[in-house]
N, C-alpha and C positions, 0 to 999 in steps of 0.2 A: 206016162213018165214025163216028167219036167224038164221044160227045155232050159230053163234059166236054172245052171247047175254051178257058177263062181259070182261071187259077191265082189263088189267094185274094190277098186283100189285105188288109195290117195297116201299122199307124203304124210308122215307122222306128225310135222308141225312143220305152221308158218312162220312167218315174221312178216308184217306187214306196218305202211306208214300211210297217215292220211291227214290233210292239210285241215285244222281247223276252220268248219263252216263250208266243206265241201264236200262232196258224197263217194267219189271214187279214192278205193284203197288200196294201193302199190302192194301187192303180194312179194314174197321172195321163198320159193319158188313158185310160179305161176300154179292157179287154183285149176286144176286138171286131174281127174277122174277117169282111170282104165277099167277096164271088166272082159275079161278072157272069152267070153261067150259071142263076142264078137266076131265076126259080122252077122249075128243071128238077131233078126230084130225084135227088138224089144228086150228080148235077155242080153243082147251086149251094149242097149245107149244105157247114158244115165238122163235122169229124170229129172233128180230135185237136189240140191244140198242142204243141208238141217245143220241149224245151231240152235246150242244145247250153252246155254247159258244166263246168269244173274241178268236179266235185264239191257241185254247188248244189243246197242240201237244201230247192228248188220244185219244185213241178210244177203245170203250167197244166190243167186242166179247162173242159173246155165245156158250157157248161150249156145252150143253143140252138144247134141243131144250122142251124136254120132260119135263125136271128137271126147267130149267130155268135158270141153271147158267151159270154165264157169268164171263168177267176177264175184266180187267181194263190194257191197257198197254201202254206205251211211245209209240205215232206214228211217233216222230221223237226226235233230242239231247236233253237232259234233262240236264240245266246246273244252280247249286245251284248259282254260282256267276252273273249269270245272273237273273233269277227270283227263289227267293225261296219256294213260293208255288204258289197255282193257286185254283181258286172257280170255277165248271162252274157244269151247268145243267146235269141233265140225264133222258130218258124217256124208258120207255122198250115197243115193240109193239109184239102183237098176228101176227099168220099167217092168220089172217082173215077168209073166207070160207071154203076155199080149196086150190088147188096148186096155184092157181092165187093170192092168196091173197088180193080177193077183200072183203070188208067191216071191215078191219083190226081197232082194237083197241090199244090206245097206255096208258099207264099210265099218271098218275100225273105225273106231274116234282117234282124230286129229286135233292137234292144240294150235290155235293161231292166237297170236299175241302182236297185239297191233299197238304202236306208237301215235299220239295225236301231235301232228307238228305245229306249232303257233306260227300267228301272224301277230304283227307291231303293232297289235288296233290301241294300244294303249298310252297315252303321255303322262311324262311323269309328274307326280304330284309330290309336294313340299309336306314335312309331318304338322309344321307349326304354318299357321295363319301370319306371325308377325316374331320374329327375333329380336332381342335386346341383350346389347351389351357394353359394360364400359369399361373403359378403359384410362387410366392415369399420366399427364401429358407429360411429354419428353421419352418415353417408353419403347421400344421396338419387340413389339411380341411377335413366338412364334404362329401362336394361334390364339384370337383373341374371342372365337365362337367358330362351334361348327352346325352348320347347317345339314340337313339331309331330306332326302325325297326318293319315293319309292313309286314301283308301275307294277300295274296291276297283271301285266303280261304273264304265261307261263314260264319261258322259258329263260335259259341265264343268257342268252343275248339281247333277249328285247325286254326283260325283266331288272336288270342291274342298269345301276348309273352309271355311266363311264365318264361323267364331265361335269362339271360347274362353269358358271359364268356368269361377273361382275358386268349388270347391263348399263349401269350408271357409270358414264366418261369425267374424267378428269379427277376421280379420287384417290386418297392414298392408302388402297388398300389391292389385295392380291389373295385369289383361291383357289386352292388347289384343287388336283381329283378327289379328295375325299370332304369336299365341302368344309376345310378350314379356311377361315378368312383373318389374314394379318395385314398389320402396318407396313407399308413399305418407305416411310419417314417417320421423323419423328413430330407428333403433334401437339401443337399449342392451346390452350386454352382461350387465350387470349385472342389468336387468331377464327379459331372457332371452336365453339362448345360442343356442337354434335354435329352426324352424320347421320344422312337418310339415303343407303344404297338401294337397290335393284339386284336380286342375283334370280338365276334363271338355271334351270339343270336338263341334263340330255342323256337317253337311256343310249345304252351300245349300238342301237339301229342309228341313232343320231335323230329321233325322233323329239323334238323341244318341250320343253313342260306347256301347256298354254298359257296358267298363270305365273308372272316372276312374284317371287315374297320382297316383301320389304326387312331393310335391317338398320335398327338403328344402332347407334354407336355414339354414348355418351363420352365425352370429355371430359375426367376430370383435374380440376387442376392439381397442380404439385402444392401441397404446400408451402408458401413462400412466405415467411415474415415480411411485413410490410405496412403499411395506411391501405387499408381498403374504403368503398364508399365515398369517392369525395371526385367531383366534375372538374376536368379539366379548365372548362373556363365558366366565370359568375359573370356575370351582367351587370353592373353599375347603372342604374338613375340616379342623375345629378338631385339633390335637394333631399333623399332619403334618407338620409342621416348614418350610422353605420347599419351594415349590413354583416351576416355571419358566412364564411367561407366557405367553411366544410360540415354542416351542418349533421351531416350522418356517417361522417368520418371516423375509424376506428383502427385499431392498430392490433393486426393480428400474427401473433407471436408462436404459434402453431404447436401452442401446449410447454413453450418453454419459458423456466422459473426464470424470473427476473426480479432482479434487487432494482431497480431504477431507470430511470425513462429520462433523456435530454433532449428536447425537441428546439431545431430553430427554425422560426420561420421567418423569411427575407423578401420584403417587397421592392424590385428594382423599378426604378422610377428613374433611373439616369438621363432616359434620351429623352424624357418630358423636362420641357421647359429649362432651368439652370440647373437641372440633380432630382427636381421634383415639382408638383403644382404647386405655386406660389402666385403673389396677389399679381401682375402685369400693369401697376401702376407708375407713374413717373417717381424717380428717385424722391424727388422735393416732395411728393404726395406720400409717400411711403414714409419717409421720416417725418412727415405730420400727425401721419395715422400713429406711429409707432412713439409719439413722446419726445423727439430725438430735438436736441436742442437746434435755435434757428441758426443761421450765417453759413451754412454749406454753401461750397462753391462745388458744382456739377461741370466737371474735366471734361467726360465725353457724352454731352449732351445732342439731343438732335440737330441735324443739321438745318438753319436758316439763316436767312441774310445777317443777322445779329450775333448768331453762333455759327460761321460759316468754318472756322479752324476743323472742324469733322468731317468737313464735305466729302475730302480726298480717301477718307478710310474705309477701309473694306467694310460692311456689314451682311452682319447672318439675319436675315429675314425670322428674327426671333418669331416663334409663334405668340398669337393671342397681343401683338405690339410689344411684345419684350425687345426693347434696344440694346445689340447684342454688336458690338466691334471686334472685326478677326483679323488680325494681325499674322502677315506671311514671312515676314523679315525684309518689306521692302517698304513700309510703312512707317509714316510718324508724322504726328498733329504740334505743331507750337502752336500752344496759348496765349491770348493776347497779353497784353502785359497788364490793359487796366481790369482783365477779370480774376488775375491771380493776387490772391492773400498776401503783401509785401509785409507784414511783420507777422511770423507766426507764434512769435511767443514760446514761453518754457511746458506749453501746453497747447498741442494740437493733434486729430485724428484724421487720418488714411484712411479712406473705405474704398473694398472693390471686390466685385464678380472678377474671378480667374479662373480658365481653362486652360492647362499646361500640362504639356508632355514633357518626357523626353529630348533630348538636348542631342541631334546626330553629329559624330566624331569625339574622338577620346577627350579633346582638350576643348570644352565646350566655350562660346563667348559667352561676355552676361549678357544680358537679357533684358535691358531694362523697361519696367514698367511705369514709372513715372521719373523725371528730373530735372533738378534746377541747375543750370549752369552758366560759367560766364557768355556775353553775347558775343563778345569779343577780344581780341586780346590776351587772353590766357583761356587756361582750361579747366579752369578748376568747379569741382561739383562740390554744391553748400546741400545739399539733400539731395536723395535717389532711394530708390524701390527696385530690385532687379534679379532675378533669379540667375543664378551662375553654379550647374553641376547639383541642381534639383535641391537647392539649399534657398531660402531668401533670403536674402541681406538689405537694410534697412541703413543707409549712412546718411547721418547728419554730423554736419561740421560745422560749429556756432562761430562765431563772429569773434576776433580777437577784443579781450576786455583790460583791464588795466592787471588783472590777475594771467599769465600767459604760462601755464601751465597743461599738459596733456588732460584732456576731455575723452569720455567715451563718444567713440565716431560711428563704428560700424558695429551693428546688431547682425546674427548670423542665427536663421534657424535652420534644422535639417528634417523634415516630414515627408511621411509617404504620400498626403496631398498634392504636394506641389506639383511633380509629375505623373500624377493617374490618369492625365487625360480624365479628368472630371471634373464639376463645377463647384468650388468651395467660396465662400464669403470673408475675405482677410479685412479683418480692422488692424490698424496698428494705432496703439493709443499711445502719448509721448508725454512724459510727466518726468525732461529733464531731473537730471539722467538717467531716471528708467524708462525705458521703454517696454510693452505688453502686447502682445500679439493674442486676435483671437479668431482662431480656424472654425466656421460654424459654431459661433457661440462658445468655442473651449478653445481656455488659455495657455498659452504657450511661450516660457519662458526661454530668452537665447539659450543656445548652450554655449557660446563665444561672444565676448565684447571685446574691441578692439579699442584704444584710443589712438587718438592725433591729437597735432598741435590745431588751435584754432586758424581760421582763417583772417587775415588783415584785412580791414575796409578798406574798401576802394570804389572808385569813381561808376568802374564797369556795370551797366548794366546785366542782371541775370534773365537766360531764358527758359521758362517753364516749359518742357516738352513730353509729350504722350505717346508709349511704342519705341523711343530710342531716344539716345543724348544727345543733344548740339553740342560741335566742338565748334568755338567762333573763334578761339587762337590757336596759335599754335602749328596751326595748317597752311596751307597757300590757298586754299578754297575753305571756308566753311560749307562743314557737311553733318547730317547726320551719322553716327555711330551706335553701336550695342543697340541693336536692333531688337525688338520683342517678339517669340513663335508663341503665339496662342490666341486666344480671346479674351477678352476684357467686358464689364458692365456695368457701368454705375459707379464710374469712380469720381471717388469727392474729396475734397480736404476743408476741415474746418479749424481757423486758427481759435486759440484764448481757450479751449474747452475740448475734455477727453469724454468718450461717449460711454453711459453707464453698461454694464451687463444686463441688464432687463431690455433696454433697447434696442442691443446689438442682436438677442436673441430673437427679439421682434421684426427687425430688418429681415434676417436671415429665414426666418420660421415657416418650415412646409406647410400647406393646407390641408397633407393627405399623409394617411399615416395606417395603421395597424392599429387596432384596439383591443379589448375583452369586453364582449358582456355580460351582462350578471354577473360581478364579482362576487357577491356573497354565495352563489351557488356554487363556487370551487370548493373543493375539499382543502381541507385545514394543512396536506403534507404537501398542497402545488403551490410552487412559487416558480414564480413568472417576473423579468426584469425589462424594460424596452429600452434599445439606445436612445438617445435626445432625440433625436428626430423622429424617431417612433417607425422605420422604418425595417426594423431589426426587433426582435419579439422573442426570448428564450424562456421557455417554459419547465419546470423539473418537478419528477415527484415519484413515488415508490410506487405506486398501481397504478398499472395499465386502466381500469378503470376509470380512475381518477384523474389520468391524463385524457382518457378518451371525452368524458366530459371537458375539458380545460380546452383541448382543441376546437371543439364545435364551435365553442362560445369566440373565437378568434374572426376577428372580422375589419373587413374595412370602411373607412368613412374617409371623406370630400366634403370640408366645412365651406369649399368656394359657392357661391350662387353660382357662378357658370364655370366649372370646372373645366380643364383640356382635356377633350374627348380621346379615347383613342386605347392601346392597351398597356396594363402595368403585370410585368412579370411577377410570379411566387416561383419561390425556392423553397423548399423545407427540408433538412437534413435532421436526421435522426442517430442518435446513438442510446444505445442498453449497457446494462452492467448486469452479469450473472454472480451467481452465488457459490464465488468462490472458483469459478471454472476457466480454465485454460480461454476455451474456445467457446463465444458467444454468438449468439443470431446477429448477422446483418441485416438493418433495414436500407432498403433503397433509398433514394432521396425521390421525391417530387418537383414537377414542374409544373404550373399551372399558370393562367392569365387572367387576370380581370380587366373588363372588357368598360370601360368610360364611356358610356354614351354619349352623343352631343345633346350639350342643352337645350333647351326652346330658348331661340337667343329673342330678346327685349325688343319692342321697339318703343323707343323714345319720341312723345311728342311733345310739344310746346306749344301752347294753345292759349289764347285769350283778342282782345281786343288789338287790330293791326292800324288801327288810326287812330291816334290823338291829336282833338282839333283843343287849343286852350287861346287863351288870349296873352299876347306878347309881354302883356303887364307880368305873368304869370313869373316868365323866365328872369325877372330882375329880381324876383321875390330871393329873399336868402334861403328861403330852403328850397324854390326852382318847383322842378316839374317831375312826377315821377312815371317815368313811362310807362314801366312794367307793371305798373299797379292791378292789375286785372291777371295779369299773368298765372300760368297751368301750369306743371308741368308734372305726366303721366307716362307711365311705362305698363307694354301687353306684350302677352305670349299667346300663341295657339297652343288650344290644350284642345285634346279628341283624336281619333282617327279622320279619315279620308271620307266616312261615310256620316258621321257627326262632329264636323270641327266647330272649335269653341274660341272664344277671344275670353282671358283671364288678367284680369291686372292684375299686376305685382309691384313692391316694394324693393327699389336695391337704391344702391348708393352712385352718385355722382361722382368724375373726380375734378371736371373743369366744366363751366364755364364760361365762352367768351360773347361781349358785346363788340363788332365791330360797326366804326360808323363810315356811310357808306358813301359816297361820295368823297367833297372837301374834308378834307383832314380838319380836327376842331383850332381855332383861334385860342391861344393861351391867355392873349389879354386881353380876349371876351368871355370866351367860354370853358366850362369844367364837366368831366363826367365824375362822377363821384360816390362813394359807399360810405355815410359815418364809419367810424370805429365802432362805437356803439351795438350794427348790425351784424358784427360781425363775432360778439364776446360770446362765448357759453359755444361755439363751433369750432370744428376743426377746419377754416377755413381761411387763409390769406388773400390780397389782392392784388392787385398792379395795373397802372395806366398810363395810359401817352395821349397824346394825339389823334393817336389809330383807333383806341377804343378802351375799354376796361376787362381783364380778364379773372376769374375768380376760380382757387383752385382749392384742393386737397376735397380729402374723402371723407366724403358726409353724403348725408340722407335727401334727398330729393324736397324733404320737407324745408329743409334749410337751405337750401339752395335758391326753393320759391320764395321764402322769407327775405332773403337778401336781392335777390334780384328785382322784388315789389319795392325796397327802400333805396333804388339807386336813384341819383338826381343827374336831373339835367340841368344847366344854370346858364343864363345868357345875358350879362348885364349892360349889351348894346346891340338888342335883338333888333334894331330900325332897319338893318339891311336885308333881314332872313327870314324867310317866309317857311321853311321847311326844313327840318329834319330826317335820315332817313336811318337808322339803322337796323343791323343784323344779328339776332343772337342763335347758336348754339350751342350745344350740351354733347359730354361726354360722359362715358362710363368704360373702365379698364385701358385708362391709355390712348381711346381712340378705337378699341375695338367694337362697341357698339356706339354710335352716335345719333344725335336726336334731328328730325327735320330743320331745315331753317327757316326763323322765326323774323321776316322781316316785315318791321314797325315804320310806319310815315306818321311823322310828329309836324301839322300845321298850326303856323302862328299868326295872328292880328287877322283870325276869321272877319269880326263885325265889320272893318271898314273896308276890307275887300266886296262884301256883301251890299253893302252903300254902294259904290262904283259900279258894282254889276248891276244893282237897281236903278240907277239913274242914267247908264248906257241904255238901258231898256226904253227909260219912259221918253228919251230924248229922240227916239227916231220916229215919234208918231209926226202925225201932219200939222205943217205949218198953223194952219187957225185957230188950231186949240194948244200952241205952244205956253201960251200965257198961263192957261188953266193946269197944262203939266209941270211949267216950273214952279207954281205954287203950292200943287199938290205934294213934288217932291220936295220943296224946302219944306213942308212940314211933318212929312215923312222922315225927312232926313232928322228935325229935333227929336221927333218921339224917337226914330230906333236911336238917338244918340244917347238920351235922356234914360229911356230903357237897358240901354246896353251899360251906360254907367252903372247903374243902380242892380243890376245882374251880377257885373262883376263885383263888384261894392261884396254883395251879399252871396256871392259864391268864394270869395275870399275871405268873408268871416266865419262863415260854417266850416270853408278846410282850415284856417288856420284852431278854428276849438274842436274839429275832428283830431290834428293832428296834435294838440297838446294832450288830448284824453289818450290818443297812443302811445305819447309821450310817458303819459302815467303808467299802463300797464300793457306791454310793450306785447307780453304771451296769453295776456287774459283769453282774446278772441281766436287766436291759433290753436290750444289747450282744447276749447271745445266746439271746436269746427273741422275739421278735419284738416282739408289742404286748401278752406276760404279764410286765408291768411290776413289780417290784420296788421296795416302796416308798420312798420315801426319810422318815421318819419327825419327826418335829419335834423340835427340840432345848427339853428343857427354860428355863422361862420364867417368871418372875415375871409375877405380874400390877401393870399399871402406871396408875397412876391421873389422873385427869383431870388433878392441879395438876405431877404430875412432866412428863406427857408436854408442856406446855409450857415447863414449865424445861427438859427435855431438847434443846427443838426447835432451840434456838438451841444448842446444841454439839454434838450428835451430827447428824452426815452421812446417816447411815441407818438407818433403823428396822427392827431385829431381826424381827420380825411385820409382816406388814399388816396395822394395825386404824385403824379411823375412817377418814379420809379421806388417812391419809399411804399417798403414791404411793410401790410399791419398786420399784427400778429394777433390772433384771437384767442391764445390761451395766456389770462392772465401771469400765469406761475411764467411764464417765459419771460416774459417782460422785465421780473426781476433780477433773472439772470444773465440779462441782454445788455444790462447795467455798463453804459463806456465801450460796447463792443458795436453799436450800433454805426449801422455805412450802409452806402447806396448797394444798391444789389441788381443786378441786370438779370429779368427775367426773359427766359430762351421762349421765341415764338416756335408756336407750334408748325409743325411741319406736312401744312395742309391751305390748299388754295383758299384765298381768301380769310384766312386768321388772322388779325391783328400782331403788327410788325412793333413791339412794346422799344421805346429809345429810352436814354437814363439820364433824361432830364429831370428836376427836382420841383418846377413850377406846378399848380396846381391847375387844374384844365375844365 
């Protein structure tokens, strides 16, 4: 009979937990096996425990055989991402009999259900490789894209996201826990077009993704009506002629209908130069270039010994040599008395540069800019110019006549000019008793005349004053009064003659301006108008297309060779008209700069031969000596960079000029320097001399400048004392802002018998014994070079004299086709004319043969005509530079 008579016993079911990738399994309630047959051995241990299951990678061990407990373990990889728990059977069996374990008993089946617990092995990972999104600027979303990532763990702690995180600092954006990302301002286009973040995501364990995604974030703009396409600032090179602005410039209207398009574009040019680039030559050169009849007298001229009434006035370091006087209200110049105009006739013009503000306090004083008044004794003003309450007034008071009747006195105009604090050009032209006013070229009639009674002659001299009036009676002190606030430039008065409109426009006239090009490429509906000065440019027309073309073509140009570098504002203001609708698109306006390069400035040389040896016979010759005959003169720029630089000749214009001589000042009743008339027709060129030297001005061509300065003479008809001449010439261009090296000339005279003496000092110091045989050697030395030297000059003086008649003949033949190996035109014989004739002369002869002393020759015939009876001495102003020639107004020839 069988000892093992009860089959073991175990719990009905487990529940068991075990750690992913670990082998032991937390039972609940521990795995333990009774068997009633106990303590009989073998019938009452257990043995073995058996599972009875699909593939279940346990197996149960008994660790007391006696006791009955047993353990539960992984028999192989236990993975949560792969199966998360698992159900399977268990049976527990007795050791049956004995050692054999034959008649063994096994339990009921037990159900153990086992949990697999995970570990964090996992980071989370992003679904997308790269995010994109955009966004419309000015916008505040709540969610502009959502990102997301997931982990491969099993369970919902170390499987879910619990976080996002922005790893890129200083952006404007913000993400939540659920991987939305928004703006947290509002964004610009303008400021920046896109965004490249960082976001980085964190499972519930707080385990970090490894890799962050990238997120871009386009910007797009708002739609704004407006000019797109066009640079803030264009670059100017001087000498390229115009240039186009906005050349890919468009106007985008953001899909809405438009009847019409008004564009203005406005180039400010104020703080350059007087309002804009203009030519920076001297008044007297500028009314030569421009046609402007001759006899101006120049008020506020530079300051030198001859023109010294300016000395004491403020001046604005006009740029590029623009002579610019600025007047604080504690200033004023009187004019000498022999350089003002004493009869101005029922016909005379006022010109002047003004810059005028503003008048501070309610009851402003005048202001005056130019006037003539008593010197002493009374106070009465016969002419003045003076701004009073942003109006100008103009009084002239003529002289009492046998008819004594009221005359118009005072002219009054009222313009927004006068005080803008900006630079305009006022002519007043006087064509008793009308008077005309022209503001930049446009005319302007009073809108008030006032009369008075004439004034009575009388004995009293008048004082012409510049900046404020002299009161010489009336007071216990003469003083100045009606003081002038602003700047002044270039003021002049010329009596007998009012100045045309073509000229005035010419004085005045910008060199920079606003253009179009290709006009024929506009469409047929754009019209376009510029103000006179071409500074202001209004373009109009039905399609935006049509406009968009028209603007491209808008461009600026710089006709100066050396323009003033530096920058010129654009403005453009835009208005639309819609079709019929309340409310239309605004466009913005623009601001942009064009950018003046500086020029490659000139440099000026004068070049040729610096010694002239002649013989003294030469200088009694009537047409003398010409020194300059050999004479150069050339102008270079560097052209190239830094790694290839270049020397370039160029071509520009001259505006003076001067011969000074250098040493003794010239003998009048020996010696002349001189220019035929002759040399000087067919150019824009006048002359002037003294003593000091010869000066030669206005604006012309370098070619004509060499042309005249080969035909100047030198004449000496009592050369026994003067062994040498020395002088000094330079050149200018714009005023004094580029000027040419100095060109000084040594002129020796009566070489051959200086050369005698030196030859006969020589042979004279040999030894006594052979003195005989030296002084016969040199007396016949001495006939031949005498006899030679005769007979040299002899026949160097008939060649120049038939050289210089065949020049005589055809004066530009050789100039024409030589380039700058000028050909000279030679002086026509000339009496010498003496102090008491050349003022009998002055009053019947028109035009003076020579220029000597101070009479001015005019080189354009048509003047001459109309200089008819108006002709007088004219004091021209030394330039205001060391060593320039100090011109006096004397009338002898020199």
């Amino acid at each position: 009979d069988s000892v093992n008579k009860h089959k073991p016993w175990i719990e009905t079911s487990y529940h068991g937990v075990i750690t992913e990738n670990m082998e032991t399994v937390l039972l609940d309630p521990p795995l333990v096996a009774l068997d009633k047959d106990a303590p009989v051995p073998y019938a009452g241990e257990i043995c073995s425990f058996k599972i009875f299951g699909q593939d279940a990678p346990f197996e149960a061990v008994v660790l007391n055989r006696t006791s009955g407990e047993g353990v539960l373990r992984a028999s192989s990889h236990v993975d949560c991402e792969s199966q998360k728990e698992y159900t399977f059977i268990i049976q527990a069996y007795d050791c049956g009999d004995g050692p054999s374990g034959a008649n063994w008993k096994k339990s009921h089946k037990a159900v153990i259900h086992i949990q697999v617990d995970d570990v964090n092995e996992f980071s989370p990972v992003f679904r997308e490789s790269l995010y994109k999104a955009s966004v419309t600027e000015g916008k505040i979303y709540d969610s502009i894209l959502q990102v997301e990532a997931w982990d491969q763990d099993c369970s919902p702690q170390y499987s879910q996201i619990c976080n996002y995180e922005i790893v890129t600092g200083g952006t404007p954006f913000a993400i939540d826990r659920n991987g939305n990302i928004r703006n947290t301002e509002r964004l610009s286009y303008e400021k920046q077009q896109s965004y490249r973040i960082m976001v980085s995501a964190f499972d519930c364990g707080q385990k970090k993704a490894k890799e962050d995604v990238a997120v871009h974030i386009e910007v797009k703009p708002v739609c704004k009506p407006g000019w797109q396409g066009w640079n803030k600032r264009v670059d100017y090179e001087p000498g390229t002629g115009s240039k186009q602005l906005f050349p890919k410039m468009h106007l985008e209207t953001c899909g809405g209908p438009l009847s019409g398009v008004k564009a203005m574009v406005e180039l400010q040019t104020n703080h350059i130069g007087k309002g804009c680039d203009r030519e920076t030559y001297s008044e007297k050169s500028l009314q030569k270039l421009c046609g402007a009849a001759s006899g101006s007298t120049d008020l506020l001229p530079a300051p030198s010994p001859s023109t010294n009434w300016t000395a004491s006035l403020l001046t604005d370091s006009g740029r590029e040599s623009d002579l610019i006087y600025r007047f604080d209200g504690r200033q004023a110049a009187n004019v000498p008395f022999h350089v003002v105009p004493q009869n101005l006739t029922d016909q005379f013009t006022i010109a002047t540069w003004m810059k005028h503000g503003p008048s501070p306090g309610l009851r402003a004083e005048k202001e005056t800019i130019l006037c003539n008044s008593d010197k002493t004794e009374m106070n009465r003003h016969h002419y003045s110019l003076y701004v009073h309450n942003c109006r100008l007034v103009f009084l002239l008071r003529r002289d009492f006549t046998q008819i004594d009747t009221f005359r118009p006195a005072e002219f009054h105009w009222k313009l927004e000019q006068i005080c803008d604090k900006e630079w305009h050009y006022y002519v007043i032209n006087v064509e008793f008793p009308a008077v005309t006013l022209f503001v930049d070229g446009v005319t302007y009639e009073p809108y008030l005349v006032t009369d008075d009674w004439p004034i009575h002659s009388s004995k009293i001299d008048t004082q012409l004053t510049v900046g404020a009036c002299w009161q010489g009676g009336e007071v216990a002190t003469p003083r100045f009064t009606q003081y002038f606030h602003g700047s002044l430039s270039g003021l002049t008065i010329r009596p007998g003659r009012i100045e045309t409109q073509k000229v005035i426009s010419c004085l005045q006239a910008c060199k920079e301006g606003l253009d179009i090009n290709s006009l024929e490429s506009l469409a047929k509906d754009i019209k376009f108008h510029f103000n006179p000065a071409q500074s202001v440019l209004v373009v109009e027309g039905g399609d935006v297309d049509s406009i968009n073309t028209a603007m491209t073509k808008v461009s600026y140009i710089n006709s100066r060779q050396f323009p003033t570098p530096g920058l010129r504002r654009l403005h453009i203001s835009t208005s639309v008209q819609c079709f019929g609708e309340d409310t239309c698109v605004s466009i913005p306006d623009i601001k942009a700069v064009v950018m003046v390069l500086p020029p490659s400035e000139p440099r000026i040389t004068i070049s040729g031969s610096k010694q002239l040896v002649r013989p003294a016979s030469d200088l009694r010759s009537p047409l003398g000596v010409a020194p300059f005959k050999e004479l150069r003169i050339t102008s270079t720029v560097m052209k190239g960079d830094n790694r290839r630089p270049g020397v370039m000749e160029v071509m520009h214009n001259l505006d003076y000029c001067d011969v000074l001589v250098i040493g003794d000042e010239l003998e009048p009743e020996s010696e002349s320097l001189e220019i035929q008339h002759s040399a000087l027709l067919g150019k824009h060129l006048d002359a002037t001399n003294s003593t000091s030297g010869i000066s030669i001005y206005g604006v012309d061509s370098m070619a004509h400048y060499e042309q005249v300065l080969r035909q100047l003479r030198y004449r000496n008809w009592r050369p026994a004392s003067l062994t040498e001449r020395r002088f000094r010439l330079t050149c200018s261009e714009l005023n004094g802002r580029y000027t040419s090296n100095e060109f000084n000339l040594e002129a020796g005279f009566g070489l051959f018998i200086n050369s005698f003496f030196f030859l006969f000092s020589v042979h004279y110091t040999v030894s006594p014994p052979a003195a005989t045989v030296v002084i016969v050697v040199c007396i016949a030395a001495l006939v031949i070079i005498v006899v030679i030297g005769i007979y040299r000059i002899h026949a160097t003086h008939q060649e120049g004299s038939r050289d210089e008649e065949d020049e005589i003949k055809d004066p530009e033949s050789d100039w024409e086709g030589s380039g700058l190996n000028i050909t000279v035109n030679p002086m026509e014989v000339t009496e010498t004319v003496s102090r008491e004739e050349c003022e009998e002369e002055e009053d019947e002869e028109d035009d003076a043969e020579l220029v000597g002393g101070m009479t001015i020759v005019e080189s354009d015939s048509s003047d001459e005509d109309e200089e008819e009876g108006n002709k007088g001495r004219e004091e021209v102003n030394g330039r205001k530079q060391k060593g320039k020639p100090e011109w006096d107004s004397s009338c002898g020839t020199y």
